[in-house]
VOTIBA-77606 format. One record per residue (C-alpha): residue number from 1; y, z, x. Coordinates in steps of 0.2 Angstrom, whole numbers, plus 5000, padded with zeros to 4 digits. Layout:
REM residues N
nr, c2, c3, c1
NUM, Y, Z, X
...
REM end
This chain:
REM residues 150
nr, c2, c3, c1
1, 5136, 5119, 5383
2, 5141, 5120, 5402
3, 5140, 5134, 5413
4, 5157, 5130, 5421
5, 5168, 5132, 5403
6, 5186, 5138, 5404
7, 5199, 5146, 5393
8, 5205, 5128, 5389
9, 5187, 5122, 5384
10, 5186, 5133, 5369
11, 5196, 5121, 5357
12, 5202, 5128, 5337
13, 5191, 5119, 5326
14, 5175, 5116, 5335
15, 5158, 5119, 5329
16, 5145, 5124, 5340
17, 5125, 5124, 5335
18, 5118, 5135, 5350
19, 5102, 5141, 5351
20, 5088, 5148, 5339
21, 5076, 5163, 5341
22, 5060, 5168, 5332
23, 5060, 5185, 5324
24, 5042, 5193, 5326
25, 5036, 5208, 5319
26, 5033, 5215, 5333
27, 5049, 5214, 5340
28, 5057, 5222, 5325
29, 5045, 5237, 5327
30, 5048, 5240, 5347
31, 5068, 5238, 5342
32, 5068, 5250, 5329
33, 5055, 5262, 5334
34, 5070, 5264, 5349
35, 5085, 5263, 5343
36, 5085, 5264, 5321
37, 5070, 5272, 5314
38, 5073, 5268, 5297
39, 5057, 5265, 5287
40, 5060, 5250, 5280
41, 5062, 5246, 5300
42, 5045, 5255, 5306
43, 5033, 5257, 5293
44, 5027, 5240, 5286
45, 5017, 5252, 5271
46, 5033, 5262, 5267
47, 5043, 5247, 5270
48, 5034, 5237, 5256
49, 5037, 5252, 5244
50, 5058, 5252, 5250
51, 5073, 5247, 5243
52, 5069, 5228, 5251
53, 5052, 5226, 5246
54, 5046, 5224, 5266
55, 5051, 5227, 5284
56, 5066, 5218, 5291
57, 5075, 5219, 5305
58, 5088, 5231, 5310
59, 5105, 5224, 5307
60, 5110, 5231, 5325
61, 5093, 5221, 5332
62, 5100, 5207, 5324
63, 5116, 5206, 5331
64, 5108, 5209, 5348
65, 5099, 5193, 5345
66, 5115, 5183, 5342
67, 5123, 5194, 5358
68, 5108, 5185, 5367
69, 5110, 5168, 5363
70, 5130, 5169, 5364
71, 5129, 5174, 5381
72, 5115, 5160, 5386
73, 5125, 5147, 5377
74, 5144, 5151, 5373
75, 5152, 5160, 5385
76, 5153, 5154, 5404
77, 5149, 5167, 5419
78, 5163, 5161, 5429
79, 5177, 5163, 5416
80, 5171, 5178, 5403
81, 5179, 5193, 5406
82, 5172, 5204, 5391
83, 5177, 5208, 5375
84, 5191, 5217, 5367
85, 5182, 5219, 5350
86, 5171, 5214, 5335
87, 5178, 5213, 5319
88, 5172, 5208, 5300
89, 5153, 5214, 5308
90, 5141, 5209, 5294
91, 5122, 5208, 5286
92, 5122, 5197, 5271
93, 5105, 5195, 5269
94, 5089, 5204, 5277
95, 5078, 5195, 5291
96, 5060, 5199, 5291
97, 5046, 5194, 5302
98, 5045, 5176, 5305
99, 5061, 5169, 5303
100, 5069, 5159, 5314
101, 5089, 5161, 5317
102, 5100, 5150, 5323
103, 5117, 5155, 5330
104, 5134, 5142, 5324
105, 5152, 5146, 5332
106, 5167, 5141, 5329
107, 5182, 5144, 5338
108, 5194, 5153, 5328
109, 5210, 5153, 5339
110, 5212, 5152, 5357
111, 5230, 5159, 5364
112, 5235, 5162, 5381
113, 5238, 5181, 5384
114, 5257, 5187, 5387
115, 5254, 5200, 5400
116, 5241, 5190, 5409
117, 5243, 5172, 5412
118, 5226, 5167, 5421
119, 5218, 5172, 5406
120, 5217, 5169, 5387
121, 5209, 5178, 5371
122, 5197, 5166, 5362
123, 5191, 5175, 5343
124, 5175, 5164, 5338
125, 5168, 5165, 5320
126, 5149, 5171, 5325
127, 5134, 5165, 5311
128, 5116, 5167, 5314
129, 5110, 5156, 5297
130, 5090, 5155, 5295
131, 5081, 5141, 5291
132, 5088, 5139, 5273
133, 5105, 5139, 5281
134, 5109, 5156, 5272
135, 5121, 5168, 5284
136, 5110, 5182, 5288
137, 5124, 5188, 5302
138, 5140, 5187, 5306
139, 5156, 5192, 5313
140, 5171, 5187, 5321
141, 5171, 5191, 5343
142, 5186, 5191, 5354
143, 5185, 5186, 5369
144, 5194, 5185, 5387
145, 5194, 5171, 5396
146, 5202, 5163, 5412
147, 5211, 5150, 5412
148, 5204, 5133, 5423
149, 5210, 5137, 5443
150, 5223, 5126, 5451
REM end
């Protein structure tokens, strides 16, 4: 992916593979002890006693991992101009410590907006799959983005 992407680059229909990330337990303690102490998310002993037999990630950490590599890889610092929403936000499956996520896009729609014509409002279908290729996350993003100068 370029760094130099424009409303007219994001094209219905396309499929993009973007990135990966490693899941480590630590990181899923240092997320959760900050921001969702649940002790399925905390406490590897309690964990292994709770509803999904071991710790896993916070769904919110989760999505902060897909935020990460959609920002590295998807959307373009000279044409983003931030989101309106999230919609159909969702954790099919648990992550736990070792997986590896990859993050697939596909652009949904791309429409000019009516009020603003230098820009656009891209909605991309978000999936971070695991090495099976099950959907562990997804959702559906909207995005703004300008439209190519000149």
């Amino acid at each position: 992916m370029t760094k130099d992407r424009y409303f007219e680059d994001y094209v219905p229909g396309v499929t993009y593979d973007l990135g990966s990330v490693e899941v480590t337990e630590t990181d899923i303690l240092e997320f959760a002890r900050r921001y969702d102490p649940q002790p399925f998310h905390v406490d590897a002993a309690a964990a292994a006693d709770g509803p999904f037999g071991g710790l896993i990630a916070s769904g919110w950490h989760t999505a902060s991992l897909m935020m990460r590599l959609y920002a590295d890889h998807y959307l373009s610092a000279v044409s983003s101009l931030g989101s309106p929403g999230v919609d159909e936000l969702r954790w099919p499956r648990p992550v736990r410590p070792g997986a590896v996520l990859r993050l697939r896009a596909t652009v949904v729609e791309a429409r000019l907006s009516r009020s603003k014509h230098d820009r656009g409002v891209v909605r991309t279908r978000v999936e971070l799959v695991d090495v099976a290729d099950e959907v562990v996350f997804s959702a559906s993003l909207l995005n703004l983005i300008l439209v190519r100068p000149g």
